[in-house]
N, C-alpha and C positions, 0 to 999 in steps of 0.2 A: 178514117182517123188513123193518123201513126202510131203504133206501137214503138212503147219504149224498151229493148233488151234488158233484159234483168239481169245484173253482173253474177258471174261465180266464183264464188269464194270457195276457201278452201281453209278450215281451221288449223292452226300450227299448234302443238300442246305438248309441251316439254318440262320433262317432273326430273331433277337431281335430286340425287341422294339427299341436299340441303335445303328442297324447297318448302315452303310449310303449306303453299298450296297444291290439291291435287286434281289428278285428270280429269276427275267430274265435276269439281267446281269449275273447272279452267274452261269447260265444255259448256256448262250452262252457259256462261256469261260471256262469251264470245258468238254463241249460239244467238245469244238476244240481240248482240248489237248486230249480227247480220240479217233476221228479221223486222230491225228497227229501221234499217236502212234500206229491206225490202229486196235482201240478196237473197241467191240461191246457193244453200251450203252443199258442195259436190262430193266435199269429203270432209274425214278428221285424220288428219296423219299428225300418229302420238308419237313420241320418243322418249321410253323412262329412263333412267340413269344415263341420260346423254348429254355429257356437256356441249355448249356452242361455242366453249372456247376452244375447242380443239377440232380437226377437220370432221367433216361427218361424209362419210362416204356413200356410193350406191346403196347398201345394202339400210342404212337409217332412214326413219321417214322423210326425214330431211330431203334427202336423195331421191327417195320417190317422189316425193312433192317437185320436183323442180323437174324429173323425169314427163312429170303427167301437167307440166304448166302450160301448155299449148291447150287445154280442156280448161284455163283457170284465168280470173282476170284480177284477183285479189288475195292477199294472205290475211289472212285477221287474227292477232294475238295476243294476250295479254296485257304485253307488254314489251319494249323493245328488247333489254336482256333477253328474253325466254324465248327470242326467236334470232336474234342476230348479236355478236359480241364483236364484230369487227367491217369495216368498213369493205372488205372483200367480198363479207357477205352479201351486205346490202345490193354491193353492184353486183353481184352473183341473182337476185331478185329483180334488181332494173334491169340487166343483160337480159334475162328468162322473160320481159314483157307485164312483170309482174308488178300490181303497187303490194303498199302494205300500210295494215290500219291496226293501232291499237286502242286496248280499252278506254285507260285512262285520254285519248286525245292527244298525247303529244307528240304521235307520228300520224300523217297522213301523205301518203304517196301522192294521191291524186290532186295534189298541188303542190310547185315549184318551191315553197315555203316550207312544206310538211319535206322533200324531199331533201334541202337546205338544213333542216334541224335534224332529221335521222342520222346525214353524216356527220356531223359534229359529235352527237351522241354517242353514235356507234363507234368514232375516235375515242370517245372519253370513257368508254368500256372497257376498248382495246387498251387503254393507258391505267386502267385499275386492274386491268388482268396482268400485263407484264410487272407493273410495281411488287402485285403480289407473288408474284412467279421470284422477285429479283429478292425480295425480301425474305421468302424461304430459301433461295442461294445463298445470300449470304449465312442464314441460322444452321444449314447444314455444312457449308465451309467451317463454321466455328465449331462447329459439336466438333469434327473432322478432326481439327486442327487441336483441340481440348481430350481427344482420347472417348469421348462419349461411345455407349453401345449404339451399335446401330441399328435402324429401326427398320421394321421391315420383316421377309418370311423369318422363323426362326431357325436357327443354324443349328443342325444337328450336333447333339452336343455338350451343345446351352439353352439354357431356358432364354423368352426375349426379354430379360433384365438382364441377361448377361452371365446369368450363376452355371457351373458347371452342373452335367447332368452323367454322375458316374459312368454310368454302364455304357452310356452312348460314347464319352468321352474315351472309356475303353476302347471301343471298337474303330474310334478315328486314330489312337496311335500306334494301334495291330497295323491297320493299312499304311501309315509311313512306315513303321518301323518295316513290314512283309518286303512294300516296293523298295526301301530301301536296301535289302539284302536279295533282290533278286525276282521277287516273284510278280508274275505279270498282274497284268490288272482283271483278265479273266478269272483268275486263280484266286485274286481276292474279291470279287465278285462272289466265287463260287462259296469262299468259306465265310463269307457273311451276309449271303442270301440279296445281296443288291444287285443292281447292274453295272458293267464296268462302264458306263457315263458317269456313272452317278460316283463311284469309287474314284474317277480320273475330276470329279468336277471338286470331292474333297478335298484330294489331293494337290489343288493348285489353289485354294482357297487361302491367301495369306493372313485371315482373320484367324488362322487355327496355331500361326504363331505370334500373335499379339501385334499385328499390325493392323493401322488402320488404313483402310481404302476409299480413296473419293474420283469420283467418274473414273475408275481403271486405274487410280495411280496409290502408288502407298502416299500418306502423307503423312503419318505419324504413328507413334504408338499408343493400342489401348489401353484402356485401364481395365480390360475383363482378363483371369487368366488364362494365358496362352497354352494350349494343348501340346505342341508341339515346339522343341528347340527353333531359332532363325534358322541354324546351319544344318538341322535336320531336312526343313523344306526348303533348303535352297538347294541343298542334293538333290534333294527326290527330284523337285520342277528342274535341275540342271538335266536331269536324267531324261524326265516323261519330252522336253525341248531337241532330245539329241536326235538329230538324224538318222544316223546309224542306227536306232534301237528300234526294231521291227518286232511286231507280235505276230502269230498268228500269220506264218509264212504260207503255208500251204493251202488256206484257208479250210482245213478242217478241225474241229474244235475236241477229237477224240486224240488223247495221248496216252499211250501205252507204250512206249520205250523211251527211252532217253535221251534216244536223239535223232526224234521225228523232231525235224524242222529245223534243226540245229546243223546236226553232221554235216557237212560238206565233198564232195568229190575232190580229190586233191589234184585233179589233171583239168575241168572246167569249171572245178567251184561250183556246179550246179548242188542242191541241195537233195541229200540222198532219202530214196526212199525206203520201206522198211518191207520185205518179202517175206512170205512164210515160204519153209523148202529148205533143201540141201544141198543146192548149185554146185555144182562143178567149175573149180577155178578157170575165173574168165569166158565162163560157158553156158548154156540153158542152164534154166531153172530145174534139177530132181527134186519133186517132191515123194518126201519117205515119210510114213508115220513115225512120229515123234520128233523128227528132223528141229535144229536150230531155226532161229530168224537169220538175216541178214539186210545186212545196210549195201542197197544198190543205187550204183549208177546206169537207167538205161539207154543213157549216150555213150557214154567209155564200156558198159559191160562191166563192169568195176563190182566186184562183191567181197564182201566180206563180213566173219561173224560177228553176230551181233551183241551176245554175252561176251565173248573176251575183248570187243572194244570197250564196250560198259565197263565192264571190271576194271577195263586198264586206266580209263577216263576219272572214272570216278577215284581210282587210287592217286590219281595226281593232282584232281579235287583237295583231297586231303592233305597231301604233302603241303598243297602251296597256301592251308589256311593254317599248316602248322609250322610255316617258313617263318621266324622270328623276323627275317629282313621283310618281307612281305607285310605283315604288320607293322613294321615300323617304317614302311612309307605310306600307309595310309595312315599318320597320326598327324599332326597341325605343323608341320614346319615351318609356318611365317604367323608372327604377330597377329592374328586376327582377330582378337578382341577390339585390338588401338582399329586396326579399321572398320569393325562393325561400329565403334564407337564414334567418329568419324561421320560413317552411312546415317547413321541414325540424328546426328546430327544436324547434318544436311538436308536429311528427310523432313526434319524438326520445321529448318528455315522456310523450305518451298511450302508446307502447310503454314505457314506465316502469310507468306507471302499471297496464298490461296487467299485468306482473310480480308488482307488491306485492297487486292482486286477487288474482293466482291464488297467492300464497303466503301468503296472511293475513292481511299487514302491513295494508291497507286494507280496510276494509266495501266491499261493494256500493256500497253508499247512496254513501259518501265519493266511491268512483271517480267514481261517475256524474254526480256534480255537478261535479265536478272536471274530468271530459271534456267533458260540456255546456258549459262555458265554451272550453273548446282549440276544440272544433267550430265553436263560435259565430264564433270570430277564424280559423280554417281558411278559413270558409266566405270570409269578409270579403275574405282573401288570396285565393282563388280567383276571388273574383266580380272582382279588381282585375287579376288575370294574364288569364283571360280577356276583358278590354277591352282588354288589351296588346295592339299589333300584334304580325304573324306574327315568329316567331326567323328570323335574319338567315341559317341555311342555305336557305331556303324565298325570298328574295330571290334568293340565290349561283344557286340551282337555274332563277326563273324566265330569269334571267340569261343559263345555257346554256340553254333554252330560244328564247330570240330566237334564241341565234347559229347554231344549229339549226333555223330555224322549217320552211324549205322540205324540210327530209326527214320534219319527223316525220309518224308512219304517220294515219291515221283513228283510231283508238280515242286516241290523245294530243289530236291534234288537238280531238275531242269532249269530252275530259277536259278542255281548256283553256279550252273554249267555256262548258261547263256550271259551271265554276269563275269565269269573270271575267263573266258579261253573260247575263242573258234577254232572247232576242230575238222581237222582237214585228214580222210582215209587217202591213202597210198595204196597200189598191187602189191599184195605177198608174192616175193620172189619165186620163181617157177621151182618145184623140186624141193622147198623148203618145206619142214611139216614145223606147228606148232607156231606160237604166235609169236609174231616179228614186232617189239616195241618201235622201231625205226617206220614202222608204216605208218604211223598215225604224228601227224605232226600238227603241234599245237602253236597258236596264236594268242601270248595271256592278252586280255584286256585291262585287267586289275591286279 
């Protein structure tokens, strides 16, 4: 007599966040209809919080199950949702050799019919999941576009209604106001116990001056209050954006003089280093107890001392934040309200514009011509604020800094050096005793 093979199943059991059924009822009753049909259950590959509307990779059961389908001749599942949301799927199951059977009866692989009604179905899945994907597009285009708190982790700061939260909101305008006068981002790491990711990820955060952001782009303004000025953080990120501004040259994180990493060789620019000893001009290193530092070059042999550079550096520091003309070229020489007013404007339109894409009203094509032109005059306006001088708190701020100069710490100090002037040592002339101002040549930047 022929024996009949008894097919192997393999149960599929998929639990979201939203389902009201769970893994052991899903298990019983899948379980029964493979003994009703007189199958062999091989396995149960579960997936809890897994959607099927999104890929599901090796590491999901999903993935094992179609890994171990060469051992399987059937999927058996509840239902078609809870095991397939798109017709990729489905033929990701017929590709793999596999049918598929649900509870209710309305899929049956193992005939050309059952096959015929899954893809249809599993289209008209795939067509409830993108409506709903396009429908929360549009509701967050319009919060967007409306100034709404945005939802999501909450932003240091603010609470997620959007209210300020003093002390933190403290501590976010220490960090523009610090980078904005100079100080690196390790530095402000260090005096408020965070990391400099985390200090650099605030600080580009344009929700912190009351803008709102949608997929990467500002498109309006909020309605929470803004922590920081516009013209504050467009400094800073004009700055944290600059090429030129380098941290953490030498890659050691210990600073004890003034101008580790800063100072420069004036014959190859190379960046000098900081020696204990008493060198002999132009010559080995004597080390004497008690002896000076010095700022060497050990390509030129280039030394010189390291307190009467400081001293000198640092007195010109001061001269040039007590230069009445120096202050009054960082103050706003061009109308810049009329063009933030302007920016904001336009910013206004293109989240408009966001809106009527995402509800209809406009093509693609229309939008995008439409905002190619806003972008174009955005850019225009941005290229004209960024040749503006610095906002007039960034003045106020260097301001107390003079009247403060003699306390502030090393790490300010270095913050101010590396902000206004590269300085470049020179050779003390042979035979010359006492220090030579003409050696040290400076480069303002501000």
């Amino acid at each position: 007599m022929a024996t009949t093979t008894r097919k192997r199943a393999a149960l599929y059991l998929r639990q979201s966040k939203s389902d009201d059924e769970g893994i052991e009822r899903q298990t019983e009753r899948t379980t029964a209809l493979a003994t009703a049909r007189g199958w062999v259950v091989v396995e149960a590959f579960i997936d809890n919080d897994v959607s099927a509307s999104k890929p599901r990779g090796k590491g999901t059961a999903w993935g094992r199950m179609l890994a171990a389908a060469d051992g399987l001749d059937v999927v058996i599942g509840v239902d078609l949702d809870r095991v397939v949301r798109s017709t990729r799927d489905l033929n990701t199951l017929i590709d793999h050799g596999l049918m598929l059977v649900t509870l209710d009866g309305e899929i049956d692989l193992t005939t050309a019919d059952g096959e015929f009604r899954a893809s249809m179905l599993a289209s008209i899945a795939r067509f409830e999941v993108r409506r709903k994907g396009e429908r929360q597009s549009r509701a967050n285009a319009q919060r967007a576009a409306k100034g709404g708190v945005p939802k999501g982790t909450r932003l240091k700061g603010y609470t997620t209604e959007g209210d300020v939260v003093p002390d933190e909101a403290d501590m976010v305008r220490a960090l523009f106001d610090g980078f904005s006068t100079g100080l690196t981002l390790r530095s402000l790491s260090r005096q408020h116990g965070i990391t400099p990711s985390s200090v650099r990820t605030i600080l580009t955060n344009p929700r912190y001056a009351g803008r709102r952001v949608y997929k990467g782009e500002v498109v309006g303004v909020g309605d929470w209050e803004a922590l920081v000025s516009g013209e504050l953080f467009d400094s800073v990120n004009r700055r944290l954006a600059d090429p030129a501004r380098q941290t953490n040259r030498t890659g050691s994180t210990a600073r004890k003089h003034l101008g580790t990493s800063l100072f420069r060789c004036g014959e190859c620019a190379r960046v000098l280093t900081v020696q204990p000893g008493d060198p002999a001009p132009d010559g080995p290193t004597v080390r004497t107890a008690g002896s000076g530092g010095r700022y060497a070059c050990p390509v030129c042999r280039l030394n010189r001392s390291l307190e009467a550079v400081d001293d000198f550096v640092l007195r010109l520091a001061r001269a040039r934040l007590a230069d009445p003309a120096f202050l009054a070229a960082l103050a706003p020489d061009v109308d810049t309200d009329h063009l933030r007013t302007e920016q904001a404007a336009l910013t206004d339109r293109k989240a408009t514009l966001a809106g009527l894409v995402a509800d209809g009203t406009m093509s693609r094509d229309e939008v995008r011509e439409a905002v190619a032109g806003l972008n174009a005059r955005l850019a225009e306006l941005d290229q004209a604020l960024t040749g503006a001088s610095r906002p007039v708190d960034v003045v106020a701020e260097y301001k107390a800094m003079l009247d403060s100069f003699d306390s502030l710490n090393l790490d300010r100090q270095r913050a101010l050096i590396d902000t206004l002037m590269t300085v470049y040592l020179l050779r003390s002339p042979r035979g010359r005793k006492g220090f030579d101002p003409g050696t040290v040549r400076v480069v303002w930047r501000a």
